[in-house]
C-alpha positions in Angstrom: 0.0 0.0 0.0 1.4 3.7 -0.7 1.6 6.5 1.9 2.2 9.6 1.3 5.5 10.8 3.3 5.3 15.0 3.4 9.2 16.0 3.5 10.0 17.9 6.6 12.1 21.0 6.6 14.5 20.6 9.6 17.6 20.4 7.2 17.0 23.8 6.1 16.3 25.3 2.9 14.0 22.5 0.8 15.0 20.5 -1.8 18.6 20.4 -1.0 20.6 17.3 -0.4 20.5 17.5 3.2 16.8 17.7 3.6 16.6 15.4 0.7 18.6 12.8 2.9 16.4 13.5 6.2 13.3 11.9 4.2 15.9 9.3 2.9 16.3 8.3 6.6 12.8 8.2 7.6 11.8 6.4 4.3 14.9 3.7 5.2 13.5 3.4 9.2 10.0 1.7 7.9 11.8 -0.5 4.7 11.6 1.9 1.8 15.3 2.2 0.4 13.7 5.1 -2.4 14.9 3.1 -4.7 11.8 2.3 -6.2 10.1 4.7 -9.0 7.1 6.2 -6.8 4.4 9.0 -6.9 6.6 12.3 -6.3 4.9 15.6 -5.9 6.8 19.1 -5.7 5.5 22.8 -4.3 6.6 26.2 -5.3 4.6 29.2 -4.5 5.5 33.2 -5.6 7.9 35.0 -3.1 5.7 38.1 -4.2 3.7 39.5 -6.5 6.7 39.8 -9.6 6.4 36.2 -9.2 3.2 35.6 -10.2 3.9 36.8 -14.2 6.3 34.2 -14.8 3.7 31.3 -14.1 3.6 30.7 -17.5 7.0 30.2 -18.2 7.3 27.9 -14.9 4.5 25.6 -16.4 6.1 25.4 -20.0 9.2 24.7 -18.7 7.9 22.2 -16.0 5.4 20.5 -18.5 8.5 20.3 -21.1 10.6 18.0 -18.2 7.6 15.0 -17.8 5.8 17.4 -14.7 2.2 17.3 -14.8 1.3 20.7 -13.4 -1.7 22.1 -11.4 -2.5 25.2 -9.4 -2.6 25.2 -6.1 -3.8 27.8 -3.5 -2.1 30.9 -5.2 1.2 28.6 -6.2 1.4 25.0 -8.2 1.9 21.2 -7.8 4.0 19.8 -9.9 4.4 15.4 -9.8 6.0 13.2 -11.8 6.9 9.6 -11.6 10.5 8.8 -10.3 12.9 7.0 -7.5 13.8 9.4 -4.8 17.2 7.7 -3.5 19.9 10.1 -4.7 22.3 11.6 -7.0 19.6 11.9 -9.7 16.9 13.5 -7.6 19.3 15.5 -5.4 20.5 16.9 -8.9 16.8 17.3 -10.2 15.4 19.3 -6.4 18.9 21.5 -6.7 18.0 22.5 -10.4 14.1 23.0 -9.5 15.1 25.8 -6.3 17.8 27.4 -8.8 15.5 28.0 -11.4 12.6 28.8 -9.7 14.5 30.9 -7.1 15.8 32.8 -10.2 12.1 33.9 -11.1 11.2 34.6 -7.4 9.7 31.5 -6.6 10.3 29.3 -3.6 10.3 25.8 -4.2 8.5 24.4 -1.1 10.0 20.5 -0.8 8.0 17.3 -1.9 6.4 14.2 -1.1 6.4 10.8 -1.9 4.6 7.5 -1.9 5.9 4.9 0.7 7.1 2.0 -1.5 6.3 -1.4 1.2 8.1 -4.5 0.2 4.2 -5.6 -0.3 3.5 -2.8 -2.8 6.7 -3.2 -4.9 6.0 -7.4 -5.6 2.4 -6.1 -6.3 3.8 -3.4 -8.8 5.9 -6.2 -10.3 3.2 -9.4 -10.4 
């Protein structure tokens, strides 16, 4: 069965490999190594109202990389399918804060689906 697992910001500024890792812990305390492609969904709201104009380039550019985007009280979710256990997705969290930071949006972190040993042999029967 799949949880959702919200990502916690204790690690500091979200998305970076540090708070990336403290979901990696708690996901690796109940069996899930991340390993396993998953459900992933992303935040990012507008740091103020200059934001807001550049929605439309955030989408296009988010739809053009496999996101499926939809709005979400004045900012957007953005999910995708994909494992959550490193390099790859520390590289992909890095590049979503850079960009988005560079249009004054904050990215806001992520959440997952909890992968069980019982969900993964179900996803693979």
């Amino acid at each position: 069965m799949f949880d959702l697992l919200r990502k916690k910001n204790s690690q500091g500024c979200k998305g970076t490999k540090g708070a990336n890792d403290e979901v990696r812990r708690q996901l690796c305390a109940i069996g899930d190594d991340g390993k396993a492609v998953r459900h992933v969904v992303h935040y990012a709201h507008p740091l103020g109202a200059g934001g807001s104009a550049d929605r439309k380039v955030i989408d296009k550019y988010l739809r053009e990389s496999g996101f499926r985007v939809k709005d979400s009280d004045g900012g957007i979710i953005f999910e995708n399918h994909q494992s959550v256990d490193g390099g790859d997705f520390d590289q992909l969290t890095d590049m979503l804060r850079s960009f988005l930071d560079k249009l004054d949006w904050e990215y806001g972190g992520w959440e997952c689906a909890i992968a069980s040993p019982e969900s993964i042999a179900k996803d693979v029967a």
